[in-house]
One Martini backbone bead per residue (centre of mass of N, CA, C, O) as a GRO file, in nm:
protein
   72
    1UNK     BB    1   0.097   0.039   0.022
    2UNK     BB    2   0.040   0.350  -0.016
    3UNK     BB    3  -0.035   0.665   0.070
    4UNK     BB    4  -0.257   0.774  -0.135
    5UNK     BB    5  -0.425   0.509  -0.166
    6UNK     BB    6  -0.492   0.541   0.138
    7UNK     BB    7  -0.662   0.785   0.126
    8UNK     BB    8  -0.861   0.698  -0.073
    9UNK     BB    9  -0.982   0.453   0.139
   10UNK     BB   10  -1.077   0.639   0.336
   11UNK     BB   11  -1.298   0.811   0.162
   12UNK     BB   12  -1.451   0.597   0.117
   13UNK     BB   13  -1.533   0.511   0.419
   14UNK     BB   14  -1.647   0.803   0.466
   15UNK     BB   15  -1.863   0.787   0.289
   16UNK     BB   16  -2.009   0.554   0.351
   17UNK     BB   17  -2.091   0.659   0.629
   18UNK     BB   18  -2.213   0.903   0.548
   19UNK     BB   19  -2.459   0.745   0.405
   20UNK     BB   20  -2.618   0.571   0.609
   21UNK     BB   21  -2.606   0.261   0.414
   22UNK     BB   22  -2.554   0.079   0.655
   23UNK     BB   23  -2.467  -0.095   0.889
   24UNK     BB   24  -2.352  -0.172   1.200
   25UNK     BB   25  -2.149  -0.360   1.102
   26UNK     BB   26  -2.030  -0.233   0.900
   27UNK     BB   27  -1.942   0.065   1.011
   28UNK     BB   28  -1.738  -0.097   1.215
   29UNK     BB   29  -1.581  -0.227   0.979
   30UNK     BB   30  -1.473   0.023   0.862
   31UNK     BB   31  -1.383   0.162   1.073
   32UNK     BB   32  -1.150  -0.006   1.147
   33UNK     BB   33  -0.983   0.008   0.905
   34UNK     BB   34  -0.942   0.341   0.935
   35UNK     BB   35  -0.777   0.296   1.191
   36UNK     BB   36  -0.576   0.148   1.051
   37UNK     BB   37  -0.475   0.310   0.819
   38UNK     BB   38  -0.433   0.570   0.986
   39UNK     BB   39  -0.156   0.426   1.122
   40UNK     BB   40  -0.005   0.394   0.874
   41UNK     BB   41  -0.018   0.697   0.786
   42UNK     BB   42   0.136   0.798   1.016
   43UNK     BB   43   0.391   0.644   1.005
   44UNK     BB   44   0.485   0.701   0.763
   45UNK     BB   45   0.478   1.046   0.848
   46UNK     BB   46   0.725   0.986   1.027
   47UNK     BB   47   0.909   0.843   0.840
   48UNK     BB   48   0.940   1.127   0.661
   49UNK     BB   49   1.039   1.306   0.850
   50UNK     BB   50   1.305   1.160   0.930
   51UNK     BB   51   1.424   1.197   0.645
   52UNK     BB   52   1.433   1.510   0.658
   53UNK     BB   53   1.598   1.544   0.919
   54UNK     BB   54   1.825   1.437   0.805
   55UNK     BB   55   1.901   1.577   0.558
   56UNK     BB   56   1.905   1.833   0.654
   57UNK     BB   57   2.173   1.787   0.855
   58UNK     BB   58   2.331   1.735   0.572
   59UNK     BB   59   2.286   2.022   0.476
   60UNK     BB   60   2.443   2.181   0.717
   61UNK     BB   61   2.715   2.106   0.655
   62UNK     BB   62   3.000   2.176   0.569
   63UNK     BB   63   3.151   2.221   0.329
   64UNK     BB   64   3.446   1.961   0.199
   65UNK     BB   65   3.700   1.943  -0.031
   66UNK     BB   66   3.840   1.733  -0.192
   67UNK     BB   67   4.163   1.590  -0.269
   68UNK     BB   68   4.373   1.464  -0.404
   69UNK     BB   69   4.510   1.294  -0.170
   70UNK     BB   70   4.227   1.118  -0.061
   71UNK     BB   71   4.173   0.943  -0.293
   72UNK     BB   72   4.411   0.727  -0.186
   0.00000   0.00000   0.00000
């Protein structure tokens, strides 16, 4: 699953639910998904703020030109 796909089914969930067409055992049933759904989007999101704060910190590093004598 990727980031966008899983919004795309959360809105499915989201308006299935809202549009008051199901069963209380379905009802039910969406919702645990978009539980499920909504905790690994948020993973997601906190593994890519991860990579953006390395990014970040090696971005802000001094440049230093090697060398020629450093790559023997």
């Amino acid at each position: 699953m990727n980031f966008e796909k899983a919004l795309q089914e959360l809105e499915t969930i989201v308006a299935k639910l809202e549009s008051g067409e199901v069963t209380l055992e379905e009802a039910l049933s969406c919702y645990a998904e978009g539980v499920r759904i909504l905790a690994w989007c948020e993973s997601s999101l906190t593994h890519a703020e991860q990579k953006v704060e390395i990014l970040l910190k090696d971005e802000q590093k001094p440049f230093r030109p090697v060398s020629n004598d450093e790559n023997i």
